[in-house]
Backbone as CSV, one residue per row, in Angstrom:
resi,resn,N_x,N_y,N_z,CA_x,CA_y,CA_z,C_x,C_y,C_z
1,UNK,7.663,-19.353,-8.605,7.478,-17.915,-8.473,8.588,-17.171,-9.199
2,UNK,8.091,-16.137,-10.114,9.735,-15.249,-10.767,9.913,-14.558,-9.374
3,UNK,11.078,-14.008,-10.146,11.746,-12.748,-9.482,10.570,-11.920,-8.450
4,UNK,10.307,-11.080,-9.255,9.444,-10.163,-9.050,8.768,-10.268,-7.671
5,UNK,8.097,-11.320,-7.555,6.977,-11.956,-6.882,7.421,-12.155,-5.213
6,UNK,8.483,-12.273,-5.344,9.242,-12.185,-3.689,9.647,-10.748,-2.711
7,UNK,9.458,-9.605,-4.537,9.820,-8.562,-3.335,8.436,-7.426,-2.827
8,UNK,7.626,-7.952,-3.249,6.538,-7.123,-3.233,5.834,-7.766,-1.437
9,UNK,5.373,-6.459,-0.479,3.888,-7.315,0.448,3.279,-6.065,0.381
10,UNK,2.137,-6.229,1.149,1.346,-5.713,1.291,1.688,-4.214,2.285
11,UNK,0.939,-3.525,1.459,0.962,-1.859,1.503,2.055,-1.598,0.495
12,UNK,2.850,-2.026,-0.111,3.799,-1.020,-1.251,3.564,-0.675,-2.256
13,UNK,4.107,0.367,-2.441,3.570,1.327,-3.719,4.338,0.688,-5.243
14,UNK,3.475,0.414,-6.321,4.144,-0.335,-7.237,3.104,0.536,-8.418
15,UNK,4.308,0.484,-9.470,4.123,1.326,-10.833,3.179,0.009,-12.094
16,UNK,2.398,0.352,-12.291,1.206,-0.414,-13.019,1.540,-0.044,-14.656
17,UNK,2.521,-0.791,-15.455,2.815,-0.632,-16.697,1.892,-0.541,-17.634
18,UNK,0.792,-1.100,-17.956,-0.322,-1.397,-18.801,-0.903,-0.228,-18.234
19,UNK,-1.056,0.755,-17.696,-2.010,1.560,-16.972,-1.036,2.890,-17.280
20,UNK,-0.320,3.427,-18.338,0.726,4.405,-18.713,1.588,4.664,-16.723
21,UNK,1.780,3.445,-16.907,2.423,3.783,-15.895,2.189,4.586,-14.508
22,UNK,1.092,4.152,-14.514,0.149,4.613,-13.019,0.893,4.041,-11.368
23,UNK,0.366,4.777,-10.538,0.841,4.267,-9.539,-0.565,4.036,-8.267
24,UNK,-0.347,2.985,-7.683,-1.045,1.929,-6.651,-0.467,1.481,-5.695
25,UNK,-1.478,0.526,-4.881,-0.563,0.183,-3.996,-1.634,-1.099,-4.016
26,UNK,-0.567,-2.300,-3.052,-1.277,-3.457,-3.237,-2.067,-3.433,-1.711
27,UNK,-3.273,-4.143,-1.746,-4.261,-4.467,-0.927,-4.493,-6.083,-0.285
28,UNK,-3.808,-6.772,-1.497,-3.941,-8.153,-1.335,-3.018,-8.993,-1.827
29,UNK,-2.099,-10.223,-1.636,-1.368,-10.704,-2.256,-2.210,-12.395,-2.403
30,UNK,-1.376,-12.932,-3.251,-1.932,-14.254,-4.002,-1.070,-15.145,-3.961
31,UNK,-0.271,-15.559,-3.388,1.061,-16.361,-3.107,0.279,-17.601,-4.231
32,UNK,-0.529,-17.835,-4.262,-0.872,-19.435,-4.729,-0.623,-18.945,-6.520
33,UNK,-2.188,-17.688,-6.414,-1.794,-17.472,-7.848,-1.051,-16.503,-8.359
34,UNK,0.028,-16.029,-8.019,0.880,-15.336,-8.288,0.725,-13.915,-8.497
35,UNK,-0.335,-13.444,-8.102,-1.002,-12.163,-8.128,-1.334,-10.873,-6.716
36,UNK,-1.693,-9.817,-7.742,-2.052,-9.557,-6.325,-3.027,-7.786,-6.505
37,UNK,-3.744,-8.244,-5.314,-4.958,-6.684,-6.041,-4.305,-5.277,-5.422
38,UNK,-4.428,-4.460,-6.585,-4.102,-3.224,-6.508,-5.034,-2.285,-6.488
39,UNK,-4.963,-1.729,-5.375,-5.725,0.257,-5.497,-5.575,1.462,-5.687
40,UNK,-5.858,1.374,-7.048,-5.442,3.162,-7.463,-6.434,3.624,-8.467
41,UNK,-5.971,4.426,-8.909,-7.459,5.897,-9.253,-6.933,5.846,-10.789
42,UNK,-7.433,5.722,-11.674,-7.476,5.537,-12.953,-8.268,6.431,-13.683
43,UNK,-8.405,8.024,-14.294,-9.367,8.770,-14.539,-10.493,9.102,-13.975
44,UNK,-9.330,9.473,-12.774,-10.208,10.398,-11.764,-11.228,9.227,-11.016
45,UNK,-11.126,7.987,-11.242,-11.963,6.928,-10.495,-11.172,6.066,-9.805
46,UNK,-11.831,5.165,-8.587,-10.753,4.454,-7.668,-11.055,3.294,-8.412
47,UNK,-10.031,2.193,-8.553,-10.002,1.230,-8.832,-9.467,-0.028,-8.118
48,UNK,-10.112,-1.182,-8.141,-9.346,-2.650,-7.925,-8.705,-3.590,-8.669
49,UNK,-7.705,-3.904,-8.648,-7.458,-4.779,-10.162,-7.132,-5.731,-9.591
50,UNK,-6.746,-7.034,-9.945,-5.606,-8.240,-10.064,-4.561,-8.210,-10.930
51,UNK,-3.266,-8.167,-10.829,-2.576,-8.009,-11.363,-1.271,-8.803,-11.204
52,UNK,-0.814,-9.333,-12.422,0.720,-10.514,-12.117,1.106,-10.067,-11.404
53,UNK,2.404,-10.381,-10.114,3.112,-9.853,-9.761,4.224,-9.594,-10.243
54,UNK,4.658,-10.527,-11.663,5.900,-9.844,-12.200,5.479,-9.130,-13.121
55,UNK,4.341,-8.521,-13.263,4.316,-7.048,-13.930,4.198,-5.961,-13.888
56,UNK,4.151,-5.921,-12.170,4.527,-4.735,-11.494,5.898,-4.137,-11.160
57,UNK,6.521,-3.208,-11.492,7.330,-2.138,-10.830,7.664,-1.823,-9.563
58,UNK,8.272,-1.818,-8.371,8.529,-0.952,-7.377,8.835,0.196,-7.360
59,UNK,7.560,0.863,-6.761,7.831,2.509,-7.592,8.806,3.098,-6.045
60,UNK,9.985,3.396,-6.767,10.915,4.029,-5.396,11.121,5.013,-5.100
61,UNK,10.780,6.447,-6.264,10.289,7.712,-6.213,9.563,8.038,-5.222
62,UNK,8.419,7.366,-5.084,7.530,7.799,-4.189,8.023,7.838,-2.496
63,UNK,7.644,9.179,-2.149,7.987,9.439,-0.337,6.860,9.758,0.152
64,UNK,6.309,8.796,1.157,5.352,9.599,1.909,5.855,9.963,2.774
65,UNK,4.463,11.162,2.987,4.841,11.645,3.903,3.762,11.304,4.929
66,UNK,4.329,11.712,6.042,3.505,11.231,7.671,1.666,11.526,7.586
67,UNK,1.518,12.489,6.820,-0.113,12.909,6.296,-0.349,11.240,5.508
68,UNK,0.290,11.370,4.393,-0.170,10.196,3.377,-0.080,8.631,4.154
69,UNK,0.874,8.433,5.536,1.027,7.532,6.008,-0.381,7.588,6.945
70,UNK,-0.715,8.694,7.441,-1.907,8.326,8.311,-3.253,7.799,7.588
71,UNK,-3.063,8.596,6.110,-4.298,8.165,5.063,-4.735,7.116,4.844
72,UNK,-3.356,6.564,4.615,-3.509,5.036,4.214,-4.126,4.357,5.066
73,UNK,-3.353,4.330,6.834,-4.132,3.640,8.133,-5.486,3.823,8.311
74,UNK,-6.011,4.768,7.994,-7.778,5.467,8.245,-7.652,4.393,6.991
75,UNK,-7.549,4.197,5.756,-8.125,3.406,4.734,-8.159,2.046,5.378
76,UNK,-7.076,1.412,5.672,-6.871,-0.006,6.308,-7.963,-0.032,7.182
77,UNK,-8.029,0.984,8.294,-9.349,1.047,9.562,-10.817,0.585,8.740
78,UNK,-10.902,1.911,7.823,-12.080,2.048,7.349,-12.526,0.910,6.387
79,UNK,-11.481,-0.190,5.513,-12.125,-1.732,4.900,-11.769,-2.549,6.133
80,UNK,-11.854,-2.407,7.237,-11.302,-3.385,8.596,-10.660,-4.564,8.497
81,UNK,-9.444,-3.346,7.689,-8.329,-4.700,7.233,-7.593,-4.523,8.125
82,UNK,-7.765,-5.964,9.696,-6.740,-5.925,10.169,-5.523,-6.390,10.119
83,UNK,-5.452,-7.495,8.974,-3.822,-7.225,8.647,-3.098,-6.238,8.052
84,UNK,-3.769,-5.802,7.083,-3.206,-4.644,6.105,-2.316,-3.388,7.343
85,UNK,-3.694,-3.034,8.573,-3.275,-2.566,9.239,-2.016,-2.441,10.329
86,UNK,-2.286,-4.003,10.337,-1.025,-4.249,11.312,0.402,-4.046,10.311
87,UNK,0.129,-4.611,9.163,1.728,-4.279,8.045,1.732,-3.206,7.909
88,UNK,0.955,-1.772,8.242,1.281,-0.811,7.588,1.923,-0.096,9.296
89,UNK,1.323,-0.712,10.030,1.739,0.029,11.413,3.311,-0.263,11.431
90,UNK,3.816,-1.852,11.294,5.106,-2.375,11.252,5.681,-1.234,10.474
91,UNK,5.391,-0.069,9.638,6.331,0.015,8.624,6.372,1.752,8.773
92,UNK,5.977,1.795,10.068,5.969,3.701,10.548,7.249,3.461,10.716
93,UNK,8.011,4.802,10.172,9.454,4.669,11.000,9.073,5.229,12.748
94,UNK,10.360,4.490,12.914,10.217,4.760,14.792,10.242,6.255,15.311
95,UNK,10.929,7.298,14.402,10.588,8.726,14.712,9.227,9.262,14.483
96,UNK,8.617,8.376,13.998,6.847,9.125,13.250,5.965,8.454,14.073
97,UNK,6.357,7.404,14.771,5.361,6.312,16.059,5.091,7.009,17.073
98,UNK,6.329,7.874,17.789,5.975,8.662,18.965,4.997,10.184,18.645
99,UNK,5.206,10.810,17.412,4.622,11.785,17.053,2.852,11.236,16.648
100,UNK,2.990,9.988,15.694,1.501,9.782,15.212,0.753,9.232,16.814
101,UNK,1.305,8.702,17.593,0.524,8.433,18.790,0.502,9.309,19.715
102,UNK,1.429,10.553,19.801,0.863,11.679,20.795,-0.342,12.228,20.239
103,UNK,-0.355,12.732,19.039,-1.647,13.524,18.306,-2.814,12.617,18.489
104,UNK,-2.999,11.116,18.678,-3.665,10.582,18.582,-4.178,10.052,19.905
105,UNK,-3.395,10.526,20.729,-3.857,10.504,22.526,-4.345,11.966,22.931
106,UNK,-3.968,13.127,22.207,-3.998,14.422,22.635,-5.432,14.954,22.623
107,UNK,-6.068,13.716,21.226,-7.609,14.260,20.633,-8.552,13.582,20.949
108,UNK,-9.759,14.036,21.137,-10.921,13.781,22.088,-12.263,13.806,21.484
């Protein structure tokens, strides 16, 4: 495995070089074949790719915010990815856990 390939899992946002430098996020990793599928919007269309893992970027610019963090979870819900889901829950900070689960007990 290079470099690369150890710091990436699932849900992080990574910069897609061949793609003018687009940004995605991964959906799937490939430990065997060194890859891993990415989802992002490519002219105005959503896309899936496979892609090396050492030819991705860690894009570190990017901040979500608590909106874009809930987006993502409704996405994980909605392909009933329950791992994806469970890695993306691991990765709420602990000040945004008590807020995203009051709103989400409050509504009916």
């Amino acid at each position: 495995m290079g470099e690369n390939e150890l710091l990436f899992e699932i849900g992080d946002w990574v910069r897609i070089p061949h793609r003018n430098n687009s940004i995605g996020f991964i959906t799937t990793i490939s430990e065997i074949n060194g890859n891993c599928r990415i989802r992002t919007q490519f002219e105005g269309k959503e896309n899936h790719l496979w892609i090396d893992l050492d030819k991705l970027y860690e894009c570190k610019e990017l901040a979500l915010e608590k909106e874009d963090f809930d987006e993502i979870i409704h996405l994980a819900l909605h392909y009933g990815d329950q791992q994806w889901f469970d890695d993306l829950h691991a990765r709420i900070p602990i000040f945004l856990k008590d807020i995203f689960f009051n709103q989400k007990l409050t509504r009916s």
